[in-house]
C-alpha positions as CSV (number, residue, x, y, z in Angstrom):
1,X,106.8,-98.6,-94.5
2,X,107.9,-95.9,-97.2
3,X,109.6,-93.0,-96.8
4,X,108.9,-89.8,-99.1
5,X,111.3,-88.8,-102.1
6,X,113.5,-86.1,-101.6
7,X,115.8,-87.1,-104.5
8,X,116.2,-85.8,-107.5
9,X,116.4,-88.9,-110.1
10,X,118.7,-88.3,-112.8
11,X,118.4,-90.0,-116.4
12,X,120.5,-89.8,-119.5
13,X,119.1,-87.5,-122.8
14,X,116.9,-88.9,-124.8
15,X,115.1,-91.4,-122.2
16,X,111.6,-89.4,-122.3
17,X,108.9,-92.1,-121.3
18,X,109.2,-93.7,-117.7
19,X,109.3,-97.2,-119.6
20,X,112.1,-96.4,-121.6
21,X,113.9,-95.2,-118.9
22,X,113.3,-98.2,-117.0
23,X,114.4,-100.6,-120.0
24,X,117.5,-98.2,-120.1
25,X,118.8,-98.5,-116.3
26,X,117.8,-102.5,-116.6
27,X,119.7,-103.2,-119.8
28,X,123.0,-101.2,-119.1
29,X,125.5,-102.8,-117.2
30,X,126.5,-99.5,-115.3
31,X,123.2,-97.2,-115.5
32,X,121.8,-98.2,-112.7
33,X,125.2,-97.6,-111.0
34,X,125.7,-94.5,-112.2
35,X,122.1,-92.8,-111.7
36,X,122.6,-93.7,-108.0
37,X,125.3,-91.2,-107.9
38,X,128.7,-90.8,-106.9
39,X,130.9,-93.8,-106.1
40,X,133.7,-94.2,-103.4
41,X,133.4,-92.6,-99.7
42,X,131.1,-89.4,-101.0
43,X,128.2,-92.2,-102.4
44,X,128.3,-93.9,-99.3
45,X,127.5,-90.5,-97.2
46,X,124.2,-90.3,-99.1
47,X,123.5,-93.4,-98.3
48,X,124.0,-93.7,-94.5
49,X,121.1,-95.8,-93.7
50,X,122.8,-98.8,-96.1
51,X,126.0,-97.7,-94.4
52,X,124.7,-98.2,-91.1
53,X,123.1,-101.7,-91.8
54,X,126.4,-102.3,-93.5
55,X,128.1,-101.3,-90.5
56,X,126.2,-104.0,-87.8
57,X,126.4,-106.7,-90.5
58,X,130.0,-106.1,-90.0
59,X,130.2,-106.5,-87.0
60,X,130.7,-110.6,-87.8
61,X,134.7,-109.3,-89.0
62,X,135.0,-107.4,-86.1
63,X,134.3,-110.9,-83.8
64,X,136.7,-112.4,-86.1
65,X,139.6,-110.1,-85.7
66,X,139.1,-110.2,-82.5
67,X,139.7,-113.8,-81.6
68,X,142.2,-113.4,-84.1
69,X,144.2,-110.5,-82.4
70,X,144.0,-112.1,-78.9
71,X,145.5,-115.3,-79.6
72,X,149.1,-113.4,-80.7
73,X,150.1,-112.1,-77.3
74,X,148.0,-115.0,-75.4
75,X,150.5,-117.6,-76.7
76,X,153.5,-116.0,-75.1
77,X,151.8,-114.7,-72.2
78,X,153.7,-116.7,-68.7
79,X,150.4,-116.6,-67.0
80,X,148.6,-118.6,-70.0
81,X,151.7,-121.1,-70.3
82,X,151.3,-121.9,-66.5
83,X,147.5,-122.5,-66.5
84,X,148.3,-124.4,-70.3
85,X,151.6,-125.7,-69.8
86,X,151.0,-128.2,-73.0
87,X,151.2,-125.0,-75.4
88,X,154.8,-124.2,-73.6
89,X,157.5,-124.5,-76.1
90,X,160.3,-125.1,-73.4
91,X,158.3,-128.1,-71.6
92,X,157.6,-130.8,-74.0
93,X,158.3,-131.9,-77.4
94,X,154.3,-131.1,-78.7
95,X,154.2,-127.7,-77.5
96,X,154.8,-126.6,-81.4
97,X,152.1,-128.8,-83.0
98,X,149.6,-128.2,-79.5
99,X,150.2,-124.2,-80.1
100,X,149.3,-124.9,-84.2
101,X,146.4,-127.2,-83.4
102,X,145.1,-124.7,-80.5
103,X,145.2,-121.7,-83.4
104,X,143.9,-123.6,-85.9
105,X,141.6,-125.3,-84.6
106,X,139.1,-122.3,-84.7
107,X,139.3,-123.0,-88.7
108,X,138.2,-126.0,-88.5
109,X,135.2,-125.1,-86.7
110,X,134.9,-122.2,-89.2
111,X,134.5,-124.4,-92.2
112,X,132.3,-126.2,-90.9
113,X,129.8,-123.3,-89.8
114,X,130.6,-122.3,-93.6
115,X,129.4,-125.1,-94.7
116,X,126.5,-125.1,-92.4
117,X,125.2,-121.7,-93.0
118,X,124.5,-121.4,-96.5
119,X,121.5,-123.8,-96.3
120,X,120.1,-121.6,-93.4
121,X,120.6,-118.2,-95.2
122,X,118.4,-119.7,-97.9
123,X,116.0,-121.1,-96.2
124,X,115.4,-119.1,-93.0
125,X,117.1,-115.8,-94.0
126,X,120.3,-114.0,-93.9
127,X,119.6,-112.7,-90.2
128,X,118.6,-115.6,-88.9
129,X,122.2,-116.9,-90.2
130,X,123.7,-114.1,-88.0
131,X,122.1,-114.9,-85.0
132,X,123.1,-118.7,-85.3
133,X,126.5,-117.8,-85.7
134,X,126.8,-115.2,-83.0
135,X,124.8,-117.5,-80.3
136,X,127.3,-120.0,-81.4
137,X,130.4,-117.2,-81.2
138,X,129.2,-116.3,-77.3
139,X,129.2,-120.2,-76.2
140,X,132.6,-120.8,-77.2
141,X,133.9,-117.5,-76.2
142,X,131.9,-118.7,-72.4
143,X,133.7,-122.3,-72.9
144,X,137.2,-120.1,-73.6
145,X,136.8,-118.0,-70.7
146,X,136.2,-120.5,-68.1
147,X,138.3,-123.2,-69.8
148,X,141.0,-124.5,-67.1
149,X,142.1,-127.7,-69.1
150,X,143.7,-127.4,-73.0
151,X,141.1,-129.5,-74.1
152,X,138.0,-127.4,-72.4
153,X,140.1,-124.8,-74.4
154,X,140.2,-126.4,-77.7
155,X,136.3,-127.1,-77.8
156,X,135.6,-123.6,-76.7
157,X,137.5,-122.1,-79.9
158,X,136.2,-124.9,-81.9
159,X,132.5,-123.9,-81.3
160,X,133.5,-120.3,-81.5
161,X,134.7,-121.2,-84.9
162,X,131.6,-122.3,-86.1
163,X,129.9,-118.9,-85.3
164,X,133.2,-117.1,-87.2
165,X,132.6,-119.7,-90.4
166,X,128.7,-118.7,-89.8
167,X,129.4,-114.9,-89.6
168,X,132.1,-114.6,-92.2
169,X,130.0,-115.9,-94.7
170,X,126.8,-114.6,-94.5
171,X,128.0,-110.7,-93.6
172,X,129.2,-109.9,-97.5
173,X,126.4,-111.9,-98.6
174,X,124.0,-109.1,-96.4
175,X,126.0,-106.5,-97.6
176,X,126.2,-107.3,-101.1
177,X,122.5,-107.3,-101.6
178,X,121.6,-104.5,-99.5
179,X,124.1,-101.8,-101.2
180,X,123.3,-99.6,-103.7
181,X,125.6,-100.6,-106.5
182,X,127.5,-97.3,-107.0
183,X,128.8,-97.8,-103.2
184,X,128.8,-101.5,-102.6
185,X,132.5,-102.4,-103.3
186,X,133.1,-99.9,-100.5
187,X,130.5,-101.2,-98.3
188,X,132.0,-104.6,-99.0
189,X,135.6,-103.3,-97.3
190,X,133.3,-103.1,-94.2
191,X,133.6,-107.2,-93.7
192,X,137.5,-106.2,-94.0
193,X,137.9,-102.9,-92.2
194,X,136.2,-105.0,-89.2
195,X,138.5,-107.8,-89.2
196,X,141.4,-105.5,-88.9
197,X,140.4,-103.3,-86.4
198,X,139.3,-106.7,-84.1
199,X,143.4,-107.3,-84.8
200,X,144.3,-104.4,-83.4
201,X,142.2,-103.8,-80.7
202,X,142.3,-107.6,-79.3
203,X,145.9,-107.1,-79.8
204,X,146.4,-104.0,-77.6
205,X,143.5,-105.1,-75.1
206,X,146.1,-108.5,-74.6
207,X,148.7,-106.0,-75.0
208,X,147.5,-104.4,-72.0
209,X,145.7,-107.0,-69.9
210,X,149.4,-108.9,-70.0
211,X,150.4,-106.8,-67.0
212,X,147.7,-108.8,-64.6
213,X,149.4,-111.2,-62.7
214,X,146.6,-113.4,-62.3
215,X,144.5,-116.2,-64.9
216,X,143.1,-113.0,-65.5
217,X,145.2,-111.6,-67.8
218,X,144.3,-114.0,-70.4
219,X,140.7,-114.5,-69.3
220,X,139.5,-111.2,-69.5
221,X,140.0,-110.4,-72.9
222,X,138.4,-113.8,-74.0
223,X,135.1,-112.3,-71.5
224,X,135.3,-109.0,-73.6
225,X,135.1,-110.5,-77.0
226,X,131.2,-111.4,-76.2
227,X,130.7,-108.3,-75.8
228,X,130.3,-106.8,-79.8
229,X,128.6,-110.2,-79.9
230,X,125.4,-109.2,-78.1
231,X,125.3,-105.8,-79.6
232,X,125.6,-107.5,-83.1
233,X,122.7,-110.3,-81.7
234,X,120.6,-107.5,-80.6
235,X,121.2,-105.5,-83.9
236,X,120.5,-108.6,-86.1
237,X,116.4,-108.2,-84.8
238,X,116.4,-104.4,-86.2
239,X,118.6,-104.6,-89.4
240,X,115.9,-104.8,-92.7
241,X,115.5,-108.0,-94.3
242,X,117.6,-108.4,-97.4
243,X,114.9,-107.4,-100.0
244,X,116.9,-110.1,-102.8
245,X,116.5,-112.7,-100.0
246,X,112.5,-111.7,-99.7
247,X,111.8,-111.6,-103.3
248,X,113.3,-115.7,-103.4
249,X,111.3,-116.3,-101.1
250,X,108.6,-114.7,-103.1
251,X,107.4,-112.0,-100.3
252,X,107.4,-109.5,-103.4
253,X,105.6,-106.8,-101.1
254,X,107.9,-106.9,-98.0
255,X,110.8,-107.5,-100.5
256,X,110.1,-103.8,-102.4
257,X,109.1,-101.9,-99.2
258,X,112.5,-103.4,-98.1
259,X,114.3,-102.1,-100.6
260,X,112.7,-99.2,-101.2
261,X,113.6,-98.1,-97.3
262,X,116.7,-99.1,-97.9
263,X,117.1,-96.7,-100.1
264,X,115.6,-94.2,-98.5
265,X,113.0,-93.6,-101.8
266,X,109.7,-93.9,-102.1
267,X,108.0,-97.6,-103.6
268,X,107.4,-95.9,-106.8
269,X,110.3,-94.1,-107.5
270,X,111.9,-95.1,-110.7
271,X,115.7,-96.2,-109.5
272,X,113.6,-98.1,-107.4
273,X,111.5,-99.7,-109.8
274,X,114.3,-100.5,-111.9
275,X,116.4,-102.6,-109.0
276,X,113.4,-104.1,-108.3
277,X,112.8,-105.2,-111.6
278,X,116.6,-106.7,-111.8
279,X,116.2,-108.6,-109.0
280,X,113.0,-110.3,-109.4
281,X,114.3,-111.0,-113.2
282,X,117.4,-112.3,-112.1
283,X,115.4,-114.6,-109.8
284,X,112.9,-115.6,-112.1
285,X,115.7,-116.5,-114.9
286,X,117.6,-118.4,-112.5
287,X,114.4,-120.3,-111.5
288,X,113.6,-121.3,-114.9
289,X,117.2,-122.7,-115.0
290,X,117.3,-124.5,-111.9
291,X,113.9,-126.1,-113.1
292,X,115.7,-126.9,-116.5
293,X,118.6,-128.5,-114.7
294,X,116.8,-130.4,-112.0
295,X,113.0,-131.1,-114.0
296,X,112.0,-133.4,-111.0
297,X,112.0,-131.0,-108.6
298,X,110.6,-128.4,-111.5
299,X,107.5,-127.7,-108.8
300,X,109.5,-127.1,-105.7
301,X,112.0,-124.9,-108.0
302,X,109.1,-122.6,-109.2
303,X,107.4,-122.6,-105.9
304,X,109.5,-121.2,-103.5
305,X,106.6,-120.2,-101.2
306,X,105.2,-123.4,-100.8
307,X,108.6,-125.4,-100.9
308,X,108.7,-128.0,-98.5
309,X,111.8,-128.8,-96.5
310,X,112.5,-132.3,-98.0
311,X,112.6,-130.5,-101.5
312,X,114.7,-127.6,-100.1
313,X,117.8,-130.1,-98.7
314,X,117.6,-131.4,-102.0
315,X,118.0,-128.4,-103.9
316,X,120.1,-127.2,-101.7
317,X,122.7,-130.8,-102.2
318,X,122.0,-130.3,-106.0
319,X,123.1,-126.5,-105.3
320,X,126.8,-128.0,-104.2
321,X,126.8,-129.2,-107.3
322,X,125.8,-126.4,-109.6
323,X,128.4,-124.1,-108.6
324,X,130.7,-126.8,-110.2
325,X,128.8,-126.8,-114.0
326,X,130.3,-124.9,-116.6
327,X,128.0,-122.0,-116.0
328,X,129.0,-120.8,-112.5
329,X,132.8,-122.8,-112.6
330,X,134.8,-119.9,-113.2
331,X,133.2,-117.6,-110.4
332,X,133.8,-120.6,-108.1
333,X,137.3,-120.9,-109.5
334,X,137.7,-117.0,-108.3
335,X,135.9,-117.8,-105.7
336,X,138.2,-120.3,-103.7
337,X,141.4,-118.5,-105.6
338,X,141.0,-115.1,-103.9
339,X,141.2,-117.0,-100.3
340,X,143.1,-119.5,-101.2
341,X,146.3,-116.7,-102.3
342,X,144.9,-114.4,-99.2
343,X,146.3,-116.9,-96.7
344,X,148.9,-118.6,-99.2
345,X,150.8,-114.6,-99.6
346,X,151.4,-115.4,-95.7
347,X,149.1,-112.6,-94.0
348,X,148.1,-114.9,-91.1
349,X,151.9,-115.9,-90.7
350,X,152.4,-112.4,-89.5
351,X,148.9,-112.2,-87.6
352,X,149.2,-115.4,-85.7
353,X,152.5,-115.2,-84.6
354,X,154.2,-112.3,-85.7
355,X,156.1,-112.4,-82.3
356,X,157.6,-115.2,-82.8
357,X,158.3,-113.7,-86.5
358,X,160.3,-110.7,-85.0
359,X,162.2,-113.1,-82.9
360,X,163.9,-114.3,-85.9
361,X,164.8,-110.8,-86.6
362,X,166.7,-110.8,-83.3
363,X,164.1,-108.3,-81.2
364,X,164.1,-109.0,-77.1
365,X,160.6,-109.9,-75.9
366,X,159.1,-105.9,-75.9
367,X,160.2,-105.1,-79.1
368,X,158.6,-108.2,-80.4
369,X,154.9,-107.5,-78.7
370,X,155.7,-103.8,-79.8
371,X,156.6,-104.4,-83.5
372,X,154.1,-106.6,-83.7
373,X,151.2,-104.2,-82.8
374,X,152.6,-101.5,-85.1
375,X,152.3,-104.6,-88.3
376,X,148.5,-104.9,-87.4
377,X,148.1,-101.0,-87.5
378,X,149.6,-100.8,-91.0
379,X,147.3,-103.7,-92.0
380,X,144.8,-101.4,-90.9
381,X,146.0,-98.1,-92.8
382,X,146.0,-100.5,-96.1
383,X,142.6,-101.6,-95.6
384,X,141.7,-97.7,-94.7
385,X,143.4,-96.3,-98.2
386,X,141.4,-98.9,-100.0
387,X,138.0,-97.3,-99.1
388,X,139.0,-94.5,-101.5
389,X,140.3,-96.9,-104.6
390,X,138.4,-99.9,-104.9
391,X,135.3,-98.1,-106.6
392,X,137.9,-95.4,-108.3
393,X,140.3,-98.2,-109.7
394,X,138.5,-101.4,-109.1
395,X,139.7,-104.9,-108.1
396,X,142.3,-106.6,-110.6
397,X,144.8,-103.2,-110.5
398,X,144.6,-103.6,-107.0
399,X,145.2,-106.9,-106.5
400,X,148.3,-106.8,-109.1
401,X,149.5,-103.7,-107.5
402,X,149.1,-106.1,-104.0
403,X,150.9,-108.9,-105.1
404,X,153.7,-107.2,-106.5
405,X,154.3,-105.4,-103.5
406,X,154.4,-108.2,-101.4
407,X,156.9,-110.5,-103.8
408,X,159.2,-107.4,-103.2
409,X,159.0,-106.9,-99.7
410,X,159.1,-111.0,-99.2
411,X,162.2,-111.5,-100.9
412,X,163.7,-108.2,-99.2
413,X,163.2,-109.7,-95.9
414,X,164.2,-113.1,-97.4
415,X,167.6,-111.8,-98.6
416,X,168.0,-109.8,-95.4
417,X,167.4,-112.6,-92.8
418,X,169.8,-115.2,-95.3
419,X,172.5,-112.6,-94.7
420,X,172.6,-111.9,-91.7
421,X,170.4,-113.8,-89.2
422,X,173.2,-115.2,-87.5
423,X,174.3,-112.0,-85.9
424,X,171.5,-109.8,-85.7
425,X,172.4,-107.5,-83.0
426,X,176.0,-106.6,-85.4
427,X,173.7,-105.8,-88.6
428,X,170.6,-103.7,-86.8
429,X,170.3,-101.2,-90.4
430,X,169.4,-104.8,-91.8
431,X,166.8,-105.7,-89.2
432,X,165.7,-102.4,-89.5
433,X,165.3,-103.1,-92.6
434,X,163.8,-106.0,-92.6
435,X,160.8,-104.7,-90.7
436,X,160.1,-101.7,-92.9
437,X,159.6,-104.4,-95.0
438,X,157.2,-106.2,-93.1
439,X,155.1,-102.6,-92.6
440,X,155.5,-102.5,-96.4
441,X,154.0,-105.5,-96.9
442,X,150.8,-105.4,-94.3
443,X,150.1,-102.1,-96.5
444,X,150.3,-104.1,-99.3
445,X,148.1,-106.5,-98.4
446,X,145.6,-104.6,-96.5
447,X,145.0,-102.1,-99.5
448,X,144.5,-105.4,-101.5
449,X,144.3,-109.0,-101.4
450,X,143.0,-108.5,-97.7
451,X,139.5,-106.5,-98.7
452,X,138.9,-107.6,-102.3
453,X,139.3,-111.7,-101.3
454,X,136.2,-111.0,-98.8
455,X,134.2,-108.5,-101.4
456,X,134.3,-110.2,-104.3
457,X,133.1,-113.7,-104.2
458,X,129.5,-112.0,-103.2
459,X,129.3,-110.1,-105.9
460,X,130.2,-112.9,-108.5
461,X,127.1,-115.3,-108.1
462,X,123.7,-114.7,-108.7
463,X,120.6,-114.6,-105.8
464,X,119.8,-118.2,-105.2
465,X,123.2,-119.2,-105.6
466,X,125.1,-116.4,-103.6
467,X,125.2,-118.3,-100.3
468,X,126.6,-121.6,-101.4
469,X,129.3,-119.5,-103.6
470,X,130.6,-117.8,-100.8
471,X,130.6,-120.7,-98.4
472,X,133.0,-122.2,-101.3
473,X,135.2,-118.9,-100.5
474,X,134.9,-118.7,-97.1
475,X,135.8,-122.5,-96.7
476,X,138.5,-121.9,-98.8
477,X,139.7,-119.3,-96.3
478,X,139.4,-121.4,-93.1
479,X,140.8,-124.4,-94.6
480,X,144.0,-122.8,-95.7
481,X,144.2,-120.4,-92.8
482,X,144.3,-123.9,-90.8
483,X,146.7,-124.8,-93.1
484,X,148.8,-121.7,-92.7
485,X,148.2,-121.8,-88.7
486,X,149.9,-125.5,-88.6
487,X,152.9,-125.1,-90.9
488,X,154.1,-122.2,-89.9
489,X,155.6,-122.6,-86.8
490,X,157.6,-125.7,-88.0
491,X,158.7,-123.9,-91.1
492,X,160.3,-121.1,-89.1
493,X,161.8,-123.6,-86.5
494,X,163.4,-125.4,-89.8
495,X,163.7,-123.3,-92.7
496,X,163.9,-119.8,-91.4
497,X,164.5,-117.6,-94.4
498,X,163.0,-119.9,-96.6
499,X,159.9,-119.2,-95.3
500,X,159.3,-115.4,-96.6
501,X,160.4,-117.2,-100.3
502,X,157.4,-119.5,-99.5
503,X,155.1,-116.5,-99.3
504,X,157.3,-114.8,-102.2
505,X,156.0,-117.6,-104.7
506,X,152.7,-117.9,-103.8
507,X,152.7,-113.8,-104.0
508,X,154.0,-114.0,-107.3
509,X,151.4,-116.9,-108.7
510,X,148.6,-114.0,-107.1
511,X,149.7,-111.6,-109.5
512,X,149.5,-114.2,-112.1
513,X,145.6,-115.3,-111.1
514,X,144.7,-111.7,-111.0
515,X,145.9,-111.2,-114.4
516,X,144.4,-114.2,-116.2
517,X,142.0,-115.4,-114.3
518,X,139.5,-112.9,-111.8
519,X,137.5,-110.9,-113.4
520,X,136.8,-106.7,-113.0
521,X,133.4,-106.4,-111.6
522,X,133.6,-102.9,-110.3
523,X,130.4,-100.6,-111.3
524,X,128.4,-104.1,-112.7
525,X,125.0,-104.9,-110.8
526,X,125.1,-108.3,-109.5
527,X,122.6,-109.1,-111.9
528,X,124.7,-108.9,-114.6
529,X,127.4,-110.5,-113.9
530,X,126.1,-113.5,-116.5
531,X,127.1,-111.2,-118.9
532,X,130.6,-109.9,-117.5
533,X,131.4,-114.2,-117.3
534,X,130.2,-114.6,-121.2
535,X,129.5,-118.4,-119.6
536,X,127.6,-120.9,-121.4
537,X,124.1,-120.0,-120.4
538,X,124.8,-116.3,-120.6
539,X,123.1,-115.8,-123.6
540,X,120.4,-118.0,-122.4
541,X,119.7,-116.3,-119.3
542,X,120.2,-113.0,-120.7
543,X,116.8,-113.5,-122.3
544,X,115.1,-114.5,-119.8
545,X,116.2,-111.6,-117.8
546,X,115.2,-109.4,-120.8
547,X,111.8,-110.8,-121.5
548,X,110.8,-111.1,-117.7
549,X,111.9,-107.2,-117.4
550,X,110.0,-106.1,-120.1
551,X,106.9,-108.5,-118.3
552,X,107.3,-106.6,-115.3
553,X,107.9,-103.1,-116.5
554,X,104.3,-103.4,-119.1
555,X,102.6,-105.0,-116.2
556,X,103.7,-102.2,-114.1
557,X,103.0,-99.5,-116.3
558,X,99.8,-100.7,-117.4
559,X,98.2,-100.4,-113.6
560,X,98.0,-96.7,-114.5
561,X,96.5,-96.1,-117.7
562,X,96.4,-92.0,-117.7
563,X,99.7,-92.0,-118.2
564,X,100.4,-92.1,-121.8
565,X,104.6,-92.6,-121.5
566,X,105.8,-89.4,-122.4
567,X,106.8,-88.3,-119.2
568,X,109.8,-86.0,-120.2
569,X,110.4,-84.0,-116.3
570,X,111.0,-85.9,-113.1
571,X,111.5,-89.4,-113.3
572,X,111.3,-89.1,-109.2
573,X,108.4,-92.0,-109.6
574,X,106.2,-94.4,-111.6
575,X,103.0,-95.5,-111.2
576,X,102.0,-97.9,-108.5
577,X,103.8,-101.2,-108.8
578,X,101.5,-104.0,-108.5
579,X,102.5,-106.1,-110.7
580,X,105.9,-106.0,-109.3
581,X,104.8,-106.0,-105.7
582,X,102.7,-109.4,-105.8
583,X,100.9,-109.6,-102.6
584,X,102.3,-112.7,-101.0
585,X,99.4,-114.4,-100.0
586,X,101.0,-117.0,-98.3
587,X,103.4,-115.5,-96.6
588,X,105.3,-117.0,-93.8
589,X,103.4,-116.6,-90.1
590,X,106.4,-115.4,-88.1
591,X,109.0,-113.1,-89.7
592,X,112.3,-115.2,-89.2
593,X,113.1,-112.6,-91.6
């Protein structure tokens, strides 16, 4: 399917013929970018059908946030402490580590279905990865709603974790590769946007449902959680297939009808042409490489039509590997870095069990479950403002303008609850305050460090290594949020203010990491990022992208040989794009797509 060009395609002076305007928005870093159009909130508004596919792909933060908001209000709640009376902190000794396991164990199951999905986004497709995860999201949401024993309980969030580990990975992967590149940081602040607002909403729907003197109380929200997880399962069978995903599987024609719809162009028009022609280069170069690296599985490497499954496992073990050679090291290092600060600046401290958080601060129990909704709505407003920066300012001022907001705030709160903890309701301008600062910070962090950890790490790696990149971030994530969900409660039980000077450090070594260590990719396609990383098989790979673009474009241009190059007027199309089409003549019988 194509749809007719309404769009004017703009060019830059002095690019007459339509080849060297195609060599001029594949070579440049930020052409292609920029002859999409504007950047920020107004590029994403003329492209509403990649913000809508955005938007369902999304949907896998909003199931997060949503088991994440619910568990805040559930683990105070008298109804759930009768039915689960080993989570209860005033009838045993375990309560404290039962209450951490029972939060954390949802990470565990998350790194796991991280771990797990990569090798089925590659294979079987990006959409097929988001239905796995979501049928796996609505069993253990089933197991949680009907659980009446802690350990019932435990599996059900355990299995739910799974689909979460699935879903978080895979959505910015989907994303990433269907934007436009003017618009995809914001697109990316989707997967974050969604967690939040599952915070808040679980939060107020347990908020709410707290009043129901029944099993009910608790049980109903965990029923309503499936609920965005069948509109997302029934959304994944409509959503396009990601055309970066098709072309590595070499299914060249879907791939460009794919991409060409959506973009909303026609096949032939020339911005099209010219992403098309970056990703199937990027591809190819990587290709060569992997067949360089791995020369006994050269065939299955160059093959990926005929691949068979055996050679597929073992590309994808050898995969593991890659991401840890001196060509792909660093993005891994930013990679796991970004999530490893993200929960290490304590943001799921606050999420978890902020309650328990303003407790310390000397609150009775309503102004704790009050204080503690108004935290997650300022998470929220951060995350909001950064729609309108990330693409203006890009991603290291952010994330040092982050960090050193939350090192204040921290050690505010820190100095405050030192002072004057022991008598609370005799100091109340002080806990007052202290959670201004608290606000301050879940600004700080959701303008920041909260979008950016989940956004970047898919635009870092290339095609065929994108999945396994971000499963190395998204494990990163769940294994120190399972960190973070276990420590905590000890840590306030036994250090108290040291705690916020815990998260002050690690807030302060953030700054340091942005600084030195991520790199600015904001405005660069993902298939140059080679360049942006100067690794050691940039200049390598850079010719190979180079000489397979100009393949591709001459092939291309060739199919039409009236035209003589000199178009000067609308670059609104090229000539029909065989070459760059490639019927895939042995293309898959059922699209898993």
């Amino acid at each position: 399917m194509t749809t007719t060009t309404t769009k004017q395609v703009p060019f830059e002076a002095g690019v007459s013929s339509r080849r060297d305007t195609l060599l001029h928005l594949t070579s440049s870093e930020k052409a292609l970018g920029a002859a999409y159009g504007n950047t920020g909130i107004r590029g994403v508004f003329k492209d509403r059908y990649a913000l809508y596919c955005s938007f369902f792909a999304a949907m896998g933060g909003l199931l997060f946030g949503i088991d994440q908001g619910l568990m805040s209000i559930t683990l105070v709640m008298p109804q759930f402490l009768r039915q689960f009376p080993e989570v209860d902190e005033s009838s045993g000794n375990n309560a404290g580590f039962n209450k951490g396991l029972l939060t954390a164990i949802l990470e565990l199951g998350a790194i796991f279905g991280a771990f797990s999905s990569s090798f089925i986004a590659d294979r079987w497709s990006r959409r097929v990865a988001i239905r796995t995860g979501v049928t796996f999201f609505i069993v253990g949401s089933a197991l949680q709603t009907g659980s009446i024993a802690y350990a019932m309980l435990a599996v059900g969030r355990f299995i739910g974790g799974i689909g979460i580990g699935f879903l978080s990975m895979i959505a910015p992967i989907y994303i990433s590769e269907c934007s436009p590149p003017n618009v995809r940081g914001v697109l990316l602040v989707l997967e974050s946007f969604a967690i939040v607002t599952g915070v808040v909403v679980a939060y107020y729907v347990t908020y709410g449902t707290r009043h129901i003197a029944s099993e009910w109380s608790f049980r109903l929200p965990f029923l309503l959680q499936m609920v965005p997880g069948f509109v997302m399962l029934a959304s994944s069978f409509v959503l396009p297939a990601s055309p970066r995903w098709l072309a590595m599987r070499g299914r060249y024609d879907e791939g460009l009808k794919s991409l060409a719809k959506l973009r909303q162009r026609d096949q032939r028009d020339v911005l099209v042409q010219a992403e098309w022609t970056e990703i199937r280069a990027e591809i190819g170069a990587f290709e060569e490489s992997q067949a360089e690296r791995h020369p006994s599985l050269a065939t299955a490497a160059l093959s990926p039509r005929t691949r068979l499954l055996s050679d597929e496992v073992k590309l994808a073990a050898l995969g593991w590997l890659d991401t840890l050679k001196p060509a792909y090291l660093h993005r891994t290092i930013i990679a796991i870095g970004l999530m490893f600060f993200q929960q290490l600046v304590g943001i799921n401290a606050l999420v978890y069990y902020s309650p328990t958080l303003f407790e310390t601060l000397g609150l009775n129990y309503e102004g704790r479950l009050n204080f503690s909704g108004i935290v997650n709505i300022m998470q929220l407003v951060g995350t909001t403002m950064s729609f309108f920066i990330i693409d203006r300012f890009g991603r290291k001022p952010l994330l040092v303008f982050g960090s050193t907001g939350m090192v204040i705030e921290m050690v505010v709160v820190a100095a405050l609850t030192a002072q004057f903890s022991s008598d609370w309701p005799a100091h109340q301008p002080a806990a007052k305050a202290a959670i201004a600062m608290l606000n301050l910070y879940m600004v700080s962090y959701g303008l920041s460090w909260g979008p950016i950890a989940w956004a970047a790490p898919a635009e870092l790696f290339p095609s065929s290594m994108r999945a396994k990149g971000v499963a190395w971030s998204v494990m990163s994530n769940w294994f120190f949020n399972f960190i973070i969900g276990l420590i905590v409660p000890p840590m306030l039980q036994n250090i108290g203010y040291g705690t916020f000077i815990f998260f002050a450090c690690f807030a302060f070594l953030s700054a340091l990491f942005a600084i030195f260590v991520m790199k600015e990719t904001r405005g660069v396609p993902l298939e140059a990022m080679d360049r942006l990383f100067h690794d050691n098989s940039g200049t390598r790979d850079a010719m190979c992208r180079d000489r397979i673009k100009r393949n591709l474009i001459d092939e291309t241009l060739n199919v039409d040989p009236s035209e003589d190059g000199s178009n000067s007027g609308g670059m609104s199309a090229v000539a029909p794009a065989v070459s760059l089409v490639e019927s895939s003549d042995a293309k898959e019988k059922s699209d898993v797509a």
